[in-house]
N, C-alpha and C positions, 0 to 999 in steps of 0.2 A: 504493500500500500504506500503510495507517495506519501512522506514524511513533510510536505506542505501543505497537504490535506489534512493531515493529523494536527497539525502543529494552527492549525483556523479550528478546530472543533471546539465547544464548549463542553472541559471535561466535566467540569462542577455540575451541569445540569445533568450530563448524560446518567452520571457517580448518583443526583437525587433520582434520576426515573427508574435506572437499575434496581437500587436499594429498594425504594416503596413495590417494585414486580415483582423479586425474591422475598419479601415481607410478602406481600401477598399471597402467592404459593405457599408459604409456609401456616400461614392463619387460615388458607382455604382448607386445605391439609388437616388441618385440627380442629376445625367448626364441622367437616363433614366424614371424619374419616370414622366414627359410631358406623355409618353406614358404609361397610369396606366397598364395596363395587361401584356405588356411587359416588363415594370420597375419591377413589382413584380418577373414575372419569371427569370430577371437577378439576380435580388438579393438574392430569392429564394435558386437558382440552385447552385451560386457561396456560398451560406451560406451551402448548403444544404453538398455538395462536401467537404467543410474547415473542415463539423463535421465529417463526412466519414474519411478523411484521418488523422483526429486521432488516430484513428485503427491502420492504417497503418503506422502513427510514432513510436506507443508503439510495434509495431511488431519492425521495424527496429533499435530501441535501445537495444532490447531484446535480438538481437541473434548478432552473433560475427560474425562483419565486415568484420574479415582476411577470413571467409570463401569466401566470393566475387572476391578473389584472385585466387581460381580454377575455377572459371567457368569465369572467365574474354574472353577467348578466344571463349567458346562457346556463352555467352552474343554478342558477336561481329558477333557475324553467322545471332543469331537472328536480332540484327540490322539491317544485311543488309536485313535479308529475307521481313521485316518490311516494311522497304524503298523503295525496291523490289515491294511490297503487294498496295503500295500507287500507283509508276506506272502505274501496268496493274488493279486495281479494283478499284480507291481512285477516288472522284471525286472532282468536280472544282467550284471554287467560286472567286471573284472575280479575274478572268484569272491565278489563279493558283491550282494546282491539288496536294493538302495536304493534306486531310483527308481521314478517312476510316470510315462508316456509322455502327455500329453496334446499330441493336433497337435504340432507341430514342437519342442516346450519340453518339455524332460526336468527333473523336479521333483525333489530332494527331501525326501521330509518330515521326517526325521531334521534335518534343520535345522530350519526351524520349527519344529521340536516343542522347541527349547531355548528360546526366544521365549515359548511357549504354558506350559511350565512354568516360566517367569520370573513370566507373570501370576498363574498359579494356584498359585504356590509364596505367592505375596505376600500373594493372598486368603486363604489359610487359615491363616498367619501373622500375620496385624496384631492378632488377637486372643489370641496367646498370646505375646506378648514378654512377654519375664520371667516366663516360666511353664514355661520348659522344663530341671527339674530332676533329672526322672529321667529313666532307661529307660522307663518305663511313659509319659513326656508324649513321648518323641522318636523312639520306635518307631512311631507313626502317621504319623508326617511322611517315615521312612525307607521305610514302604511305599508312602508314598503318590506318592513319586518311583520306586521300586520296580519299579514293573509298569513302565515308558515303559522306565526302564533294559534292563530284563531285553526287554523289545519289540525293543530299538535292539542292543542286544548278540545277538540273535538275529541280524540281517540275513549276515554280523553285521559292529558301528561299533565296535570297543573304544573307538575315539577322540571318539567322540559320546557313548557310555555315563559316558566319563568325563570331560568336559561337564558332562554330568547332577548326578556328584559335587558338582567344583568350585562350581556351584550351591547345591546344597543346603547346603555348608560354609559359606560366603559369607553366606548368607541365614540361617542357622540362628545362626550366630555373633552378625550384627546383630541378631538377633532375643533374642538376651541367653542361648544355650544354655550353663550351665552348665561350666564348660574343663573340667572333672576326669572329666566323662561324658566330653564328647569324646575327652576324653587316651584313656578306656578303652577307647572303641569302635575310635581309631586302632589301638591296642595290638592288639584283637580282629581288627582287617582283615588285622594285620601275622602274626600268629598262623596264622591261616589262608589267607595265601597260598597254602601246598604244596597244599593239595589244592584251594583254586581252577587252582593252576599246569594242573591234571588235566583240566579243562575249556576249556582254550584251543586253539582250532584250531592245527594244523601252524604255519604261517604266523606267528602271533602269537606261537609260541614261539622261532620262529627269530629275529623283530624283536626280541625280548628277549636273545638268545644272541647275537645282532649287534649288538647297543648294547656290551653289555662289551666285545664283542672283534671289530669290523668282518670281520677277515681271518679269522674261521671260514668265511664263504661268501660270498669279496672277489668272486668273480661271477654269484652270485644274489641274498640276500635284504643283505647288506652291500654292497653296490654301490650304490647309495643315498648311503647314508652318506660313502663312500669318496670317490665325486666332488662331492656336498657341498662335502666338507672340501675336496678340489683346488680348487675350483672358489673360493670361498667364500679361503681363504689366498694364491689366485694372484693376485687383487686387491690385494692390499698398501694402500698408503693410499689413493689415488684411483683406483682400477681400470685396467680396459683400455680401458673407452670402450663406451656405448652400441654397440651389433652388433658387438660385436668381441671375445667372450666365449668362447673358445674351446672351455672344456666345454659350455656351453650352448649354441654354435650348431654346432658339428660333433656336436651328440649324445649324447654322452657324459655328460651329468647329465637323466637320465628326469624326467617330471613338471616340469617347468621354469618351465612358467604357472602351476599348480597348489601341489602340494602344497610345491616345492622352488623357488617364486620368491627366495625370500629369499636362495637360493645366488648368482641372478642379480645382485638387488642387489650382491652382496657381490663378484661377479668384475667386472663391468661399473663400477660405480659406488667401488668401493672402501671400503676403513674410514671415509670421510667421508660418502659416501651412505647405506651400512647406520647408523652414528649418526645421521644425520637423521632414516630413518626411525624407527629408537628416538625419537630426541627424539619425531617425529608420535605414537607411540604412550603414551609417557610423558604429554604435553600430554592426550590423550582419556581415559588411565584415571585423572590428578589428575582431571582434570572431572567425571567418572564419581563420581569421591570425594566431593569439594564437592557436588554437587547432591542425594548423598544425603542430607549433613549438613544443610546445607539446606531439605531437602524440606517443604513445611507440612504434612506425615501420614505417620505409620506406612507407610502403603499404598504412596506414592512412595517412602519413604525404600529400604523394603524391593524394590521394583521395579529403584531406581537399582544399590542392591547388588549387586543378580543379574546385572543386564545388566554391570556390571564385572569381578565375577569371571568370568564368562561370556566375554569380550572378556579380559580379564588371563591366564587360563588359556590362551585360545586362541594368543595372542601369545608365551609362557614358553614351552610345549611345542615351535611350529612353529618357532619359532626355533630351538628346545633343540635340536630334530633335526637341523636341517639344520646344525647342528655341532657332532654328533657326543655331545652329554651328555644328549640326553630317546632315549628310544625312537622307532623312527619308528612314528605311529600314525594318520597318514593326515590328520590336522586341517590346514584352512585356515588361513592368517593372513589374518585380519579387513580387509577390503577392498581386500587386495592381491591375493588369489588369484585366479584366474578360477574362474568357476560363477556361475550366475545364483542359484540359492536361497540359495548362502551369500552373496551380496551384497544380496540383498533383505533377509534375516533380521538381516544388521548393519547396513544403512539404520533400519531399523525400531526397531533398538533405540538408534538415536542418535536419531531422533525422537521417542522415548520419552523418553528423556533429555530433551531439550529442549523436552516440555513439561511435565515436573517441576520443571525450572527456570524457566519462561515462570509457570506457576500461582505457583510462590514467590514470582513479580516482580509478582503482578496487581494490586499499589496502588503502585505503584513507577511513575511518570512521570517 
């Protein structure tokens, strides 16, 4: 391998995404392995995918990012046709309709499509920094993420739709959006809550009802939360030990690979492993920082934003949940969770990353 390729890479980030994918393996490993043949295949699949999209990083540092910038608008077609595809052929698991079945690999695109609106948020963006000082400049941009929201919140994703936000704030900010609109539109979102409240499935009202106050429905929709928090304070400093987690492996904390790894951490590994992984995650969103600063264009600058907030949102929430201060809304933590689409969709945007950074180093020997 050319030693001026190696010598532009960002080891720091690569050393944080490594570490949180080998942590992960290892906590997927011990949240499922009560269940031998099915703990093997989690682990398997999720190892099997991290070496796959190897491939698919050394492609994505390889070729020049700005080209991402012409097809931003077609990338946005596809999106929707994606989202679209989920709709009328995607089927349904637990009462939501997110995936798309191809041979043995269940996809889905609600993930990538936060990827695909990172590009295309970026493309239509580079040309209006410091240009967005009314309603009348930031109302196109709010529709234009708009439809995917309103697509992804059909299935329905609250926790993807608001993904989408995070995004658009993140990017709209760097992009020089005037604070005093934003102030107003925040004000405006706050405003009409109550009668968004009116459109929220059963379900979503209850995760809302159950954040204030878990023991309204400690054995349906707060149970969740409930063993979390057990789960997650019974590790004290150093834990109970790899497979030795007792909410986690007798049962009692649902989702446990997934959506509620972080509880795992936290019974298993204790207040010394959960701050580790914090630090792995502090180390990738400073990087995420830097490289926007960095960036030698607009177009990366605004790329590297997104894929931050993107990653920083996802990391604040699923944490938040899993004790007990965010709502629980279903979001993955960024290369810890199991699922193949949400680990390909966060490979991809640290390869993104890292060739925002590699292009800023291209005279740098």
């Amino acid at each position: 391998m050319n030693k001026r390729w190696l010598r532009r890479l960002d080891f720091t980030l690569i050393f944080a995404a490594a570490a949180i994918i080998l942590m992960s393996l290892v906590i997927i490993g011990s949240a499922t392995h009560i269940n031998t043949a099915a703990g093997g295949n989690f682990v398997q699949r999720q190892g099997v995918f991290a070496i796959l999209n190897v491939a698919l990083v050394v492609f994505l540092m390889n070729f020049d990012y700005k080209m991402l910038q012409r097809y931003g608008m077609k990338l946005y077609g596809v999106n929707l046709v994606l989202l679209l595809a989920v709709m009328l052929f995607g089927h349904s698991a637990l009462g939501a309709q997110r995936w798309i079945q191809i041979g043995p690999i269940t996809l889905q695109p609600s993930e990538f499509s936060k990827i695909i609106m990172i590009i295309s948020m970026a493309a239509l963006l580079e040309d209006k920094i410091g240009k967005l000082n009314t309603l009348q400049d930031l109302l196109p941009i709010a529709a234009f993420i708009g439809v995917p929201f309103l697509l992804v919140l059909k299935q329905p994703d609250l926790g993807t739709s608001l993904v989408f936000v995070a995004i658009f704030l993140g990017m709209v900010f760097a992009a020089g959006v005037n604070l005093r609109l934003l102030g107003m539109l925040f004000g405006a979102g706050i405003l009409v809550s109550p009668v968004l409240w009116h459109f929220l499935k059963d379900y979503q009202k209850m995760r809302i009802l159950v954040f204030l106050d878990p023991n309204v429905d400690p054995l349906g929709s707060g149970y969740h939360i409930i063993q979390s928090e057990i789960a997650i304070g019974s590790g004290q400093l150093f834990g109970k030990g790899l497979f030795e987690g007792t909410q986690s492996q007798l049962d009692f904390l649902p989702e446990n690979h997934t959506d509620f790894i972080f509880a795992v951490v936290g019974e298993e590994l204790g207040f010394i492993g959960a701050a580790f992984l914090l630090l792995l995650y502090l180390i990738l969103l400073w990087r995420g920082i830097r490289i926007a600063q960095e960036a030698s264009d607009a177009f990366g600058m605004l790329l590297a934003v997104g894929i931050t907030s993107m990653l920083a949102f996802h990391v604040l929430v699923n944490i938040g949940m899993t004790m007990g201060i965010m709502p629980v809304t279903g979001i993955p933590l960024p290369l810890m969770s199991y699922g193949v689409s949400s680990l390909t969709t966060n490979i991809m945007a640290i390869a993104l990353l890292l060739n925002i950074y590699m292009k800023k180093q291209r005279l740098i020997f």
